[in-house]
N, C-alpha and C positions, 0 to 999 in steps of 0.2 A: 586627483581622486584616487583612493586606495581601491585597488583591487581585490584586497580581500575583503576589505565591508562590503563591496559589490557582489563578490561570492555570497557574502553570508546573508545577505539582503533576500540574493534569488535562491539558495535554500531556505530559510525559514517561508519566504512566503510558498514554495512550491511544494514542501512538508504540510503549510498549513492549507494548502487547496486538494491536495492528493490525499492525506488523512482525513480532513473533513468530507471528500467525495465519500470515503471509505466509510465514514461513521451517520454520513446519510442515507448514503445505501442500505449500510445493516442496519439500523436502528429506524425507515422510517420507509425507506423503496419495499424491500424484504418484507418485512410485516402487515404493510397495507398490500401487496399481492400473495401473502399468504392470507389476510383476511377475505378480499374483493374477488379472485379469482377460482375459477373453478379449479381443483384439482389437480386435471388433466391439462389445466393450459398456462399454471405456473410459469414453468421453465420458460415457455416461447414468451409470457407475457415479462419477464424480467430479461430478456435477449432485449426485445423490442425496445428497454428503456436502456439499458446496457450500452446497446450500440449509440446513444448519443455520448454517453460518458467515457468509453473505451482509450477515444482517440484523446482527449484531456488528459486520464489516468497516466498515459502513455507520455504524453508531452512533460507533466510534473513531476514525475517518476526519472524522467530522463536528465531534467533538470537538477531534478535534488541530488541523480548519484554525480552529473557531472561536477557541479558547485561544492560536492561536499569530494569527492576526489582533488579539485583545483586546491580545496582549503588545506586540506592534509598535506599532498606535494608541497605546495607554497612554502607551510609554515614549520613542514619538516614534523608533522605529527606520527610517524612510522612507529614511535616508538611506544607511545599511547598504544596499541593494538598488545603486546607483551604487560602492561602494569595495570592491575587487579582493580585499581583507585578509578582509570579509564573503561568499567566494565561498558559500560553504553555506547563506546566506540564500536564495540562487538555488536552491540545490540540493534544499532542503527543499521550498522551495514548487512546483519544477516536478515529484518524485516525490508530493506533497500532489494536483499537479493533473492529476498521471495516473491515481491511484488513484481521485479523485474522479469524473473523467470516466467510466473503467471502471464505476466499483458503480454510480454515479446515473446515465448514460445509457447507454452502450454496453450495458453486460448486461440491464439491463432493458429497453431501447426492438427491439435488434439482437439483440445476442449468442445467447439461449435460444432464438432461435426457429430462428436460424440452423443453431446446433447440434444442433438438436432432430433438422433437416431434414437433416444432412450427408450427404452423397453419398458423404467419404469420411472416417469417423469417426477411422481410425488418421491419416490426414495432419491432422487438426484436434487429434486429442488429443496431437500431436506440437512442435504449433504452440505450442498453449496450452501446456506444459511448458517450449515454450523461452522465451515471453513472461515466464511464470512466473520463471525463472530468472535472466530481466534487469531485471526488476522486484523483485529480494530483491535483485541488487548493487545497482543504482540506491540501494535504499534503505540498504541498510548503509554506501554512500558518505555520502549526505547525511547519516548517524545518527553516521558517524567525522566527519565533517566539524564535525558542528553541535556536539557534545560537546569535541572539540578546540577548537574557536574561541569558542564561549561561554566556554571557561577557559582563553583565549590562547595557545595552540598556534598557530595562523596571525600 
């Protein structure tokens, strides 16, 4: 068995459960508790569904930068990251290293405590829906970008 189909296997499927968490949350979590919730109990009422999703986020996340580091190494793609044609290489690994900073330091070190404390929960659950919502384009760029150019469209 080839190693790298095996990489590529558990990156695509870990892109496609981690970006879809991400386009469930904003497009259907987000919206029905800006509709159904009061106000004042936004923030805590999307923690409350968060912390089931958090530890997945984190797992497929970790998955995708590993398998897509293994594939790079492997097949000696270093140099993709330098030619213009490879823009999506860029574009992958920099929404890879937002998502990653987010789940493994920001939320846990920062974020939860922060929010816990809000002074003004509607201008944070505001916030986070909008980050939320440039974080699903960011990534459906890099997801039309990498699919297109892995089968030479750019």
């Amino acid at each position: 068995m080839d190693d790298f189909i095996i990489a590529r296997i558990v990156h695509v499927v870990a892109v496609l459960m981690w970006i879809g968490g991400v386009a469930f949350v904003t497009t259907v979590v987000l919206p029905a508790i800006r509709r159904d919730a009061d106000v004042q109990d936004r923030l805590a009422a999307f923690h409350r569904i968060e912390n089931g999703f958090a530890w997945q986020a984190r797992i497929w996340v970790l998955l995708a930068g590993l398998s897509g580091l293994w594939m790079v190494w492997r097949a000696d793609m270093w140099s993709r990251f330098f030619d213009a044609q490879f823009w999506w290489m860029w574009a992958m690994l920099l929404v890879w290293l937002a998502f990653a900073t987010m789940l493994f330091v920001l939320e846990p070190f920062f974020l939860h405590r922060r929010m816990a404390a809000s002074p003004q929960p509607q201008k944070d659950f505001r916030k986070m829906e909008a980050m939320h919502r440039v974080l699903l384009a960011a990534s459906l760029l890099a997801t039309i970008g990498a699919v297109g150019g892995s089968h030479g469209l750019w």
